[in-house]
Structures are given as structure tokens and as C-alpha cells.
C-alpha positions in Angstrom: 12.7 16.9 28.6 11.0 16.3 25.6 12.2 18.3 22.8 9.7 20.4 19.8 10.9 17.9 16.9 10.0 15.3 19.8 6.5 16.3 20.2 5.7 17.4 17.0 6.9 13.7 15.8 4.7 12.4 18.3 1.7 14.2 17.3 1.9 13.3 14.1 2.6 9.5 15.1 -0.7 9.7 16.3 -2.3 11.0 13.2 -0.7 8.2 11.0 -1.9 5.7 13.4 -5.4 7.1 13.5 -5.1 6.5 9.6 -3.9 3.1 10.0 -7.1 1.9 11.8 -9.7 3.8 9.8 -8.1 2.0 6.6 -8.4 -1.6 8.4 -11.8 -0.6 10.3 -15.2 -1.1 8.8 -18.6 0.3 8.3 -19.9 1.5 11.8 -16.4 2.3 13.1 -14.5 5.5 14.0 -10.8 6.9 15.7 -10.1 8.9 18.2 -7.4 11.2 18.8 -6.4 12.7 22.3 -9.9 11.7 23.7 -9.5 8.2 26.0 -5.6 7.8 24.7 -2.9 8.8 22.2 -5.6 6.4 19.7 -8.6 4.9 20.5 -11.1 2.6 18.0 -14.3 1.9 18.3 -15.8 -0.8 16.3 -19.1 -1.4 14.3 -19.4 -4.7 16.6 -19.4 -2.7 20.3 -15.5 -3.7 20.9 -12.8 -1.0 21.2 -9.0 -0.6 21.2 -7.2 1.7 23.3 -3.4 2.8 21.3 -0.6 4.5 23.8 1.9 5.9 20.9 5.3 6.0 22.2 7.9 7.8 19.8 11.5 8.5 20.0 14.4 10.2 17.3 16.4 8.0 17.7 15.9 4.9 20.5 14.0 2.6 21.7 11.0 4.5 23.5 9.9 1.7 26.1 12.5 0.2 27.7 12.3 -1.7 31.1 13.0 1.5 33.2 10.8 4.2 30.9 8.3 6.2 32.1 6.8 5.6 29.0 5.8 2.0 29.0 4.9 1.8 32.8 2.6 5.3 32.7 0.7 4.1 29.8 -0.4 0.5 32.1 -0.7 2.8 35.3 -3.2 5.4 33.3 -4.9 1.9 31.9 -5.5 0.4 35.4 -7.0 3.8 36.5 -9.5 3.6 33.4 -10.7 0.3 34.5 -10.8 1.2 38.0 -12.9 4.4 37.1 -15.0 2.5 35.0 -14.0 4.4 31.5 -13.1 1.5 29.9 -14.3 -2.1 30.1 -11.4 -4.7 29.4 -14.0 -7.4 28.4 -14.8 -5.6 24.8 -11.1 -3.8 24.9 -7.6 -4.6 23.4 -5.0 -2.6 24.7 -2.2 -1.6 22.2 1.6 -0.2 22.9 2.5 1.1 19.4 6.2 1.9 19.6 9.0 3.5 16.3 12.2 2.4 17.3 12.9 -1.2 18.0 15.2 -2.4 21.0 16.8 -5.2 22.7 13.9 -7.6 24.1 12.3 -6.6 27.3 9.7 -7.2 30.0 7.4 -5.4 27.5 8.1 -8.3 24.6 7.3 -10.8 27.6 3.7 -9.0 28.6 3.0 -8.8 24.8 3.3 -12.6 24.3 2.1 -13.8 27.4 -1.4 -15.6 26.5 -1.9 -18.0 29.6 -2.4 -17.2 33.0 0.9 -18.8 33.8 2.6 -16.7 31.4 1.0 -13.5 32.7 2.1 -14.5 36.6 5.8 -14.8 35.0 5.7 -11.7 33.7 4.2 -10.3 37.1 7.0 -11.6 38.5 9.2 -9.5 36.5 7.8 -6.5 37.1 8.0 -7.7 40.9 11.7 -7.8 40.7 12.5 -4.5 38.6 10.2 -2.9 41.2 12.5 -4.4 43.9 15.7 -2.9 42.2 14.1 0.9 42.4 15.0 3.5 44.1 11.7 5.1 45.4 12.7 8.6 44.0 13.2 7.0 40.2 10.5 8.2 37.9 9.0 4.8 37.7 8.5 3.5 41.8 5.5 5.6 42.5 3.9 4.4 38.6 5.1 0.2 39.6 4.0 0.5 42.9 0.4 1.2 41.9 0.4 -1.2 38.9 1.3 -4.2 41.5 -1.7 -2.7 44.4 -4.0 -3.7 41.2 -3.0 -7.3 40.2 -6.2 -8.3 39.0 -6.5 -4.9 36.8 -3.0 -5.1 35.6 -3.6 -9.3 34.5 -7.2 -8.2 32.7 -4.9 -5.8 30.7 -2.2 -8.0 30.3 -4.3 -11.1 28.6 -5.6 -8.4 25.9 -2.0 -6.5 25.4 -0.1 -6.1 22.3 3.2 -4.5 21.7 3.7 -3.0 18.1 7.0 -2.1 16.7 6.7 0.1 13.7 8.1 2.8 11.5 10.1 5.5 12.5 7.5 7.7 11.5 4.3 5.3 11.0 4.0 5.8 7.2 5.2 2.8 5.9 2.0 0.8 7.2 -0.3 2.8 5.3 1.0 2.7 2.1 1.8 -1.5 3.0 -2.0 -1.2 3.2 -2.6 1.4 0.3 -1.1 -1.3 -2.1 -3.0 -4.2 -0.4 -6.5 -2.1 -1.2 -6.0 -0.4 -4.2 -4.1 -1.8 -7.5 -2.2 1.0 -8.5 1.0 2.2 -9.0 3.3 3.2 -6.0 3.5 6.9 -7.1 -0.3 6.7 -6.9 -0.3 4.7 -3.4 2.2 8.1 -2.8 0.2 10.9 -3.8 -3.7 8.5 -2.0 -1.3 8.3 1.1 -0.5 12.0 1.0 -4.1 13.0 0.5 -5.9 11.1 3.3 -3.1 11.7 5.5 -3.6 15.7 4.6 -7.5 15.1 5.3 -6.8 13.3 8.6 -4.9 16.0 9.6 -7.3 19.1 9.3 -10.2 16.6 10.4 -8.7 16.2 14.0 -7.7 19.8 13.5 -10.5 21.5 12.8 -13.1 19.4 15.1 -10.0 20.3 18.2 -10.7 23.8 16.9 -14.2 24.0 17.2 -14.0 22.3 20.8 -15.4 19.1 19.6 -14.1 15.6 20.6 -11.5 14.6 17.8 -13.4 11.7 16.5 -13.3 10.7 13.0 -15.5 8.0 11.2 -15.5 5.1 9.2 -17.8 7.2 6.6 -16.1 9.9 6.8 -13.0 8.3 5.7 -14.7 6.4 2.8 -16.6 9.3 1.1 -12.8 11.0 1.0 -10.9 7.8 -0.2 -13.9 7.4 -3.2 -13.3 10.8 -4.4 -9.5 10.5 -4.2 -9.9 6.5 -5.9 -11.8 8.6 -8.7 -9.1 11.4 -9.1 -6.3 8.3 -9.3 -8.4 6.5 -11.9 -8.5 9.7 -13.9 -4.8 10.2 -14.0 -3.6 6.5 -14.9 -5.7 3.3 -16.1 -5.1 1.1 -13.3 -2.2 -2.2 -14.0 -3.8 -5.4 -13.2 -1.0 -7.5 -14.0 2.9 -8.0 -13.2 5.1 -9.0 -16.0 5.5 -12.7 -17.2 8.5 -14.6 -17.1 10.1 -16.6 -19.7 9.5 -20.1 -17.5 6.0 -18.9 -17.2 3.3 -21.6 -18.6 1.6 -18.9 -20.4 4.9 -17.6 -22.2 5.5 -21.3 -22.5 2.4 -22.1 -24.7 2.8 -18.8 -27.0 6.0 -20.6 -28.2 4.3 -23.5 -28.9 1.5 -22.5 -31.3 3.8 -19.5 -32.3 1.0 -17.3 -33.4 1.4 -14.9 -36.1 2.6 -11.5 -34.2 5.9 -13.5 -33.0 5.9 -14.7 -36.7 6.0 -11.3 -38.0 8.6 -10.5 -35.5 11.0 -13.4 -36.3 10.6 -12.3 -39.9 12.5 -8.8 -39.3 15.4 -11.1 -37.2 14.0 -10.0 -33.6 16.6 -11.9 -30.9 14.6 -14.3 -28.7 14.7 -12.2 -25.7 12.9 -9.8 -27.1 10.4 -12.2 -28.5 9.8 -12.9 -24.7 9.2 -9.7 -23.7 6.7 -9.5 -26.8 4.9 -12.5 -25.5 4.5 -10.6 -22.0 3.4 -7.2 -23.5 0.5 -9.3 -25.8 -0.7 -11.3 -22.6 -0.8 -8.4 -20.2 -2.6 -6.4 -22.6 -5.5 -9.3 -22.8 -5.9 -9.1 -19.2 -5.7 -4.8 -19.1 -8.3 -4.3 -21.3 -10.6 -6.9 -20.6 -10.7 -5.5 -17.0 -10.7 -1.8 -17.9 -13.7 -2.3 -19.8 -15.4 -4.5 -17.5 -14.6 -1.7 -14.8 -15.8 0.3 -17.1 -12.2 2.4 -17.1 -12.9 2.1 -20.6 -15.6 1.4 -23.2 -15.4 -0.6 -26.4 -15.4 2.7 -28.6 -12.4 3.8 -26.7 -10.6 1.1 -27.2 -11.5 0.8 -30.9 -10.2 4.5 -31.2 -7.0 3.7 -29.5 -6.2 0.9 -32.0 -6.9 3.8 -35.3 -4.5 5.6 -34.0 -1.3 3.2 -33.2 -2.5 2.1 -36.8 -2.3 5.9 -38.3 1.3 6.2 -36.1 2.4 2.6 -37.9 1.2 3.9 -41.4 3.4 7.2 -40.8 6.6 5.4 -40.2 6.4 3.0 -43.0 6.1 5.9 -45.3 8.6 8.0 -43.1 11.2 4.9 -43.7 10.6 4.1 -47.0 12.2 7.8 -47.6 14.9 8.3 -45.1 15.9 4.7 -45.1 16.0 4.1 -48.8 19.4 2.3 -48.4 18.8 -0.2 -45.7 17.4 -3.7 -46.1 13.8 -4.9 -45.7 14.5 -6.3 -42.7 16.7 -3.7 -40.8 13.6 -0.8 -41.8 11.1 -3.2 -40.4 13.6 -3.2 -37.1 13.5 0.4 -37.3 9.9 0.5 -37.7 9.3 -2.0 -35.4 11.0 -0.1 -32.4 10.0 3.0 -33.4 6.5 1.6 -32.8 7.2 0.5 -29.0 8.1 3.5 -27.7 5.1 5.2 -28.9 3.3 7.4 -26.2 -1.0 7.3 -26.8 -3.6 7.7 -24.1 -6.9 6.3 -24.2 -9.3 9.4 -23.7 -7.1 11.5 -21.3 -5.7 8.8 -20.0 -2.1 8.2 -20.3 -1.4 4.3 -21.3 0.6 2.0 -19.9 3.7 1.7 -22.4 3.4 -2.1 -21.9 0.2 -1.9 -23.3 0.5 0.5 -26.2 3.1 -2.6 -27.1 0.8 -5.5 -26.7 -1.6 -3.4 -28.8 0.8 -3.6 -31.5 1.5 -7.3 -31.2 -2.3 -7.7 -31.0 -2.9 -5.9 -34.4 -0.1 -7.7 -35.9 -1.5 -11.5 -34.6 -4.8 -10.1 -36.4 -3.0 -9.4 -39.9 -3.9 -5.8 -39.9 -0.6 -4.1 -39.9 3.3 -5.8 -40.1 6.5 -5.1 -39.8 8.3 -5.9 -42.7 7.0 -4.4 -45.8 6.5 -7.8 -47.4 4.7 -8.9 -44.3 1.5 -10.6 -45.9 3.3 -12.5 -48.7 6.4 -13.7 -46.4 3.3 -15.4 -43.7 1.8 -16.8 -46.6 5.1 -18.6 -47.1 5.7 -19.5 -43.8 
């Protein structure tokens, strides 16, 4: 007997999955929920896919003896009988959360050729032979095998999916394929549309309406909630670079002035390639955020006054307070002081990577330095 957590994890296995497909559907598409199945599709080209959901707390859900698995190919074989579905235009999907030992189900999921499909009708055959004909599953075998032809149509479009304990892990897998974001962000989009999809199927159940849900829909709510994400954070188009990297490779090479400036002050190696990093990644950042027009040039110029006005504090701040110190241990100071400062761009809060390469960016330009000396030392050098 199926217990409340039970169902209510079922329902709501649903509801993710419904999300799944609208996020890997297309224009002219929409989901169902509870309408032909647990999840049905129907796709801009004419072709659908009929989802069974099977869930479980703790096990395996479709085993060789569940009622699960062999109600879900009996109530199939009745829709192509009854002419509700058509198997030419339909792929038929077992969506399961708990993985188990391999079973006949694995065997019908992989069978592709009409002698693989007659093994696996073989199978069933023999499990059928081994019932009892009061266990739960006789009476759903023994009409499955009176429709051979039915139950091979099915069989030859069948897939058997083995996900998540609760199904969320596939949308955000497909969140952070979509969007280029950060993984709190692909938390709080996931969160969202799964909160819409929710109160869509909801509400149209409500209002006695078929729970259908489209492609458009979907897409006019993930472009508001893309615009809210790009308002909170500038998006990261890059991942950091290594030391073997070519690109880190070549900055030692020509040594440009901002790792100059930073061997000046006795900055360890290490850091020097982390400094090479923060400069490249900020060449790729804002040359896309103002081609996406995150940002604009004035922005950006803005951004630059004011790491210069935080630079210009410090030197005076240090000339003061660290009277005692050498040139090179206050241009250390100054130096880290520098990458840890916080700065948005607009409202925006900036990646701390970035505000860095900014830095090393004004420094390779000559308009700010580290050591107070700065200008005459690279003349020397």
C-alpha cells in the first residue's frame, strides 16, 4: 500500500519530468501531466512520447515481478488497441529513481532487432510460466502475451530511464548546459520554473482543464527569469587557466608590463600565474558583456575610475600607517589590498576574478603601479 510521502514523491516526480522535456522540447511542443500517462510530449514535428513514472523511497520500483513495470505495458497495449495512441509517431518511456540489479526490463530497453525483441518475449514467457494465477502480475502478463504484435510495436520504441531519486538532478545537468551561469544561479532558475510548473499543472487541474503545458509558455517564463539572473550577477564566460596552458605559456614569454610591475614588489611565481589567469579571463568577460550588451563601454570606463580612486586611497593610506616598511613590502600591502576589492559595475556585483584582471589590465597600460617608484624602476628594466 502506497504510503502519503510515496505518492506525494510520485506526484512531484512527474512534475520534474514534465520540466525535463519542456527544457529539451522546441518551439511547437507541449507536456502533459495525468492526461494519456504519468508524462506525455507532443512534439512540433507530429511525434509524441508517452512517460510511465515509476518511484520508490527507497528500492528499485520495477523489478521482474512489480506491478509497476508490467501495468504500465498492459495500459500501453490497451492504448494501441483502443486507438489512443499510434506507435508509428510514439516512443514509449519507463522513467524509474532507484536503480536495481539488471532485469527483463534492461533486456526490453536494449532490444533493437526483431530477434532481440522475440528473446525478450521469451522471457516474459517463462516468468509468466512461474506465476501463480492469484499474484498481482498473472492477469496483467497474461494479456500482454494475447497481444504479441502490440506488445513487439511497443517494445521496438521502448526506453528504460534510470534517474534521480527525486528527478532534479537532470534539470539543473541541463540548466548548466543552456545557460552560463553560476550553480547558485542554475539553483535559484531551477527553483523558479520548477515553482511555475507546479501551479501551471495546478491551476489548469483546478479549473478542470487538461494539464497541458507548452513550449511557449515555458519560454516566456524562462526569459523573464534569464533577465532577473542577468540582473543579479554578470554572467562568467570563462573557467580559470592553468599554468601548462598555452595562453599562460605565452604571457611568460613576452612578460608584459603588469607581471613586471608585480615581480618588482617580489610577488612568488604562483601568484604570478594566477595573475596571468585573472588578466586573460578578464579580456574574454568584458569583451562578451559588452558585446551582449551586459555592459556598455561607459560602464566599463566607470568601473576602471573607480578601482583607480580605491588604488590612489591606499597608496596614500600606506604611505601614513606604513611609514616603516620597505618600498617593496607597502607595494605587497598595496598590491593585496587591491585584489580583494569588492566593485560592481552598475548594480551588478563583479566577479572578484575580474575586479583583479582589471587591475593587472591598468597596470600592463602604465596607469597605476604597485611600487611607489613604479614608472622609473620599468624604465630601468
Amino acid at each position: 500500500m502506497p504510503t502519503a510521502a510515496g505518492q506525494l514523491l510520485g506526484y512531484q516526480l512527474q512534475l520534474q519530468r514534465a520540466l525535463v522535456h519542456l527544457l529539451k522540447s522546441g518551439r511547437g511542443s507541449s507536456v502533459s501531466v495525468e492526461v494519456t500517462g504519468d508524462v506525455a510530449v507532443m512534439l512540433g514535428n507530429g511525434n509524441t512520447l508517452e512517460e510511465e513514472d515509476k518511484s520508490s523511497l527507497s528500492s528499485n520500483p520495477v523489478t521482474n515481478k512489480s506491478t509497476d513495470l508490467w501495468k504500465t505495458f498492459y495500459n500501453w497495449i490497451n492504448a494501441l488497441i483502443d486507438g489512443s495512441i499510434h506507435f508509428e509517431k510514439t516512443k514509449f518511456i519507463l522513467y524509474a529513481n532507484h536503480e536495481g540489479n539488471k532485469g527483463i526490463v534492461d533486456a526490453l530497453s536494449d532490444a533493437q532487432s526483431p530477434e532481440e525483441i522475440s528473446r525478450c518475449i521469451v522471457q516474459v514467457e517463462s516468468l509468466f510460466e512461474t506465476l501463480e494465477s492469484t499474484h498481482p502480475i498473472h492477469s496483467y502478463l497474461s494479456h500482454i502475451l494475447s497481444y504479441k504484435d502490440a506488445f513487439r510495436a511497443i517494445v521496438g520504441s521502448f526506453e528504460f530511464i534510470v534517474g534521480s531519486k527525486t528527478g532534479s538532478e537532470e534539470i539543473h545537468q541541463i540548466l548548466s548546459e543552456i545557460i552560463l551561469v553560476s550553480q547558485h544561479h542554475v539553483d535559484y532558475v531551477h527553483d523558479e520554473l520548477l515553482g511555475w510548473m507546479t501551479n501551471s499543472v495546478m491551476d489548469k487541474i483546478a479549473a478542470s482543464k487538461p494539464a497541458i503545458v507548452s513550449w511557449e509558455e515555458y519560454q516566456k517564463k524562462f526569459v523573464v527569469l534569464f533577465e532577473r539572473v542577468r540582473a543579479r550577477e554578470l554572467i562568467d564566460f570563462t573557467r580559470e587557466y592553468a599554468a601548462n596552458h598555452k595562453e599562460v605559456q605565452e604571457q611568460f614569454k613576452e612578460y608584459p608590463t603588469y607581471l613586471k610591475q608585480l615581480q618588482i614588489i617580489d610577488i612568488e611565481d604562483h601568484e604570478q600565474v594566477s595573475a596571468v589567469s585573472d588578466f586573460l579571463r578578464r579580456k574574454v568577460n568584458a569583451d562578451k558583456w559588452i558585446e551582449s550588451e551586459l555592459i556598455d563601454e561607459a560602464s566599463a570606463q566607470e568601473f576602471e575610475e573607480s578601482l583607480k580612486n580605491y588604488w590612489n586611497s591606499s597608496i596614500k593610506r600606506l604611505s601614513i600607517a606604513e611609514k616603516s616598511l620597505k618600498p617593496e613590502e607597502r607595494g605587497q600591502l598595496l598590491y593585496h589590498d587591491c585584489k580583494v576589492r569588492q566593485a560592481t559595475i552598475g548594480n551588478q556585483p563583479v566577479l572578484s576574478h575580474f575586479v583583479r584582471g582589471t587591475y593587472h589590465n591598468l597596470t600592463n597600460e602604465n596607469e597605476i603601479g604597485w611600487h611607489e617608484s613604479w614608472k622609473d624602476l620599468l624604465k630601468d628594466k
